[in-house]
Kinemage of the C-alpha trace (Angstrom):
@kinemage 1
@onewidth
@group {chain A} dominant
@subgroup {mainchain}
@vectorlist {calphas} color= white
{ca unk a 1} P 0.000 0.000 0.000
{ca unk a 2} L 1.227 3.248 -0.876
{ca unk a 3} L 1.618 5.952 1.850
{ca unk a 4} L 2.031 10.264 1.702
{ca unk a 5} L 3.870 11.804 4.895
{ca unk a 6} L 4.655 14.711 6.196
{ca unk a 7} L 5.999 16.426 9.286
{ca unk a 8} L 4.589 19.479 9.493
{ca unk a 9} L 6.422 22.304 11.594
{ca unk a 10} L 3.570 23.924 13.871
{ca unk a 11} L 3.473 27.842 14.241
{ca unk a 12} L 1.486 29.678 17.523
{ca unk a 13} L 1.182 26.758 19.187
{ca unk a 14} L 2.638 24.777 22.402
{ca unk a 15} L 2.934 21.851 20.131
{ca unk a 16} L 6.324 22.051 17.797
{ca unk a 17} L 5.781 19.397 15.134
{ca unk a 18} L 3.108 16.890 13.930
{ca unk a 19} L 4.060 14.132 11.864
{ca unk a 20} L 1.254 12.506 9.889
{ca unk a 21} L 0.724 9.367 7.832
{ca unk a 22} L -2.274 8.496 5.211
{ca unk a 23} L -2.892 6.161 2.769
{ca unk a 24} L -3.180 6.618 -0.844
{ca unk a 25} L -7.258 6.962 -0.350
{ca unk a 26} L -6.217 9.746 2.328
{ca unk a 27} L -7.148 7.612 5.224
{ca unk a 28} L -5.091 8.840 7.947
{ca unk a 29} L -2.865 5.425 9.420
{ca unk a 30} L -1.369 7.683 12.457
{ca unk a 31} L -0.397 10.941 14.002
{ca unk a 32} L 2.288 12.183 16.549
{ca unk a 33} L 2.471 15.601 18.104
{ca unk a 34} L 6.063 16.766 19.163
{ca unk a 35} L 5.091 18.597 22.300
{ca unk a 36} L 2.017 20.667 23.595
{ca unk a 37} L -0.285 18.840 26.110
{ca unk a 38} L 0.681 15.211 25.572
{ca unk a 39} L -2.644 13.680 27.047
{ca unk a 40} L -5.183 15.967 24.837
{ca unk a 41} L -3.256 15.530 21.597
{ca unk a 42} L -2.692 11.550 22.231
{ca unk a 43} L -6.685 11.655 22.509
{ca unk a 44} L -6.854 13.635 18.731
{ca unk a 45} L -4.624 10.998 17.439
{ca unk a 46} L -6.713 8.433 18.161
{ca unk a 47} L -10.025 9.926 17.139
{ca unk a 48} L -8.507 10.796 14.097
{ca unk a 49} L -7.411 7.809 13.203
{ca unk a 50} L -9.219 5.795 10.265
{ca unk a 51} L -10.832 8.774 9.127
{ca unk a 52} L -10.560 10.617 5.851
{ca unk a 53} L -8.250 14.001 5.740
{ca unk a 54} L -12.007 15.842 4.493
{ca unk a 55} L -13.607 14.686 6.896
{ca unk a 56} L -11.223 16.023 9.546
{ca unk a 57} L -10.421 19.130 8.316
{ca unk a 58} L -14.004 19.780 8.228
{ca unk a 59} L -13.863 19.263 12.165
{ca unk a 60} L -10.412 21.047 13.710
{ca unk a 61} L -10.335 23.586 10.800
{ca unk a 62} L -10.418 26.845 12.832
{ca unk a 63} L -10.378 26.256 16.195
{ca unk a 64} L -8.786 28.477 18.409
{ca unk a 65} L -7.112 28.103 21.648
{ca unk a 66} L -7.560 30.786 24.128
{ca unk a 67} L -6.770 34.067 22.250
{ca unk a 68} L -4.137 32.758 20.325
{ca unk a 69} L -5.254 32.624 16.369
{ca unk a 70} L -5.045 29.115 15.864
{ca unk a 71} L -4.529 25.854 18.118
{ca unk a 72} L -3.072 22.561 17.962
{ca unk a 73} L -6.324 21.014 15.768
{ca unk a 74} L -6.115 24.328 13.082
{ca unk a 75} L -2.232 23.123 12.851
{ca unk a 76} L -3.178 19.686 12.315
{ca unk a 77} L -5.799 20.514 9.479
{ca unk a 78} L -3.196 22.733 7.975
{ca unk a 79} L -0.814 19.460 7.799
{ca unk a 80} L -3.190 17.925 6.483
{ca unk a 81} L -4.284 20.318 3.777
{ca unk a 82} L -0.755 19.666 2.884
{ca unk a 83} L -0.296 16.562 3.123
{ca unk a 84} L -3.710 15.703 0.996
{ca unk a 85} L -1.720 17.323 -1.969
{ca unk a 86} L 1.201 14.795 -1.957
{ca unk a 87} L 1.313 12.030 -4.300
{ca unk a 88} L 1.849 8.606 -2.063
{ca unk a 89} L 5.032 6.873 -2.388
């Protein structure tokens, strides 16, 4: 099976990078976060998992933690925006 990755350096946010991994249908296989708050982002990765890139950037696209203009789930849909654009290897 073919697979697209990226690791995605995070701006605005506690978390530094996210590394993601999705399938050639763009069915995400896993996600790591490189800091931020380890518990609530190990919870994202999970829910996440399985599901089509649309279907989550549909979901986190936006959010906002505190008043900070974006958040560890906007950063992840913007890795993924980028990541759904990558031919699979």
């Amino acid at each position: 099976m073919a697979v697209k990755h990226i690791q995605y350096e995070t701006s605005g946010t506690c978390s530094r990078l996210i590394d993601v991994t999705a399938d050639e249908n763009n069915i995400i296989q896993q996600v790591f976060f490189l800091g931020g708050c380890n518990g609530n982002l190990q919870g994202i990765s999970s829910l996440i998992r399985g599901q089509h890139i649309d279907d989550v950037i549909s979901k986190i696209e936006g959010i906002r933690c505190g008043s900070k203009d974006t958040s560890c789930p906007d950063q992840l849909a913007k890795a993924l925006k980028q990541l759904k654009n990558k031919k699979a290897e």
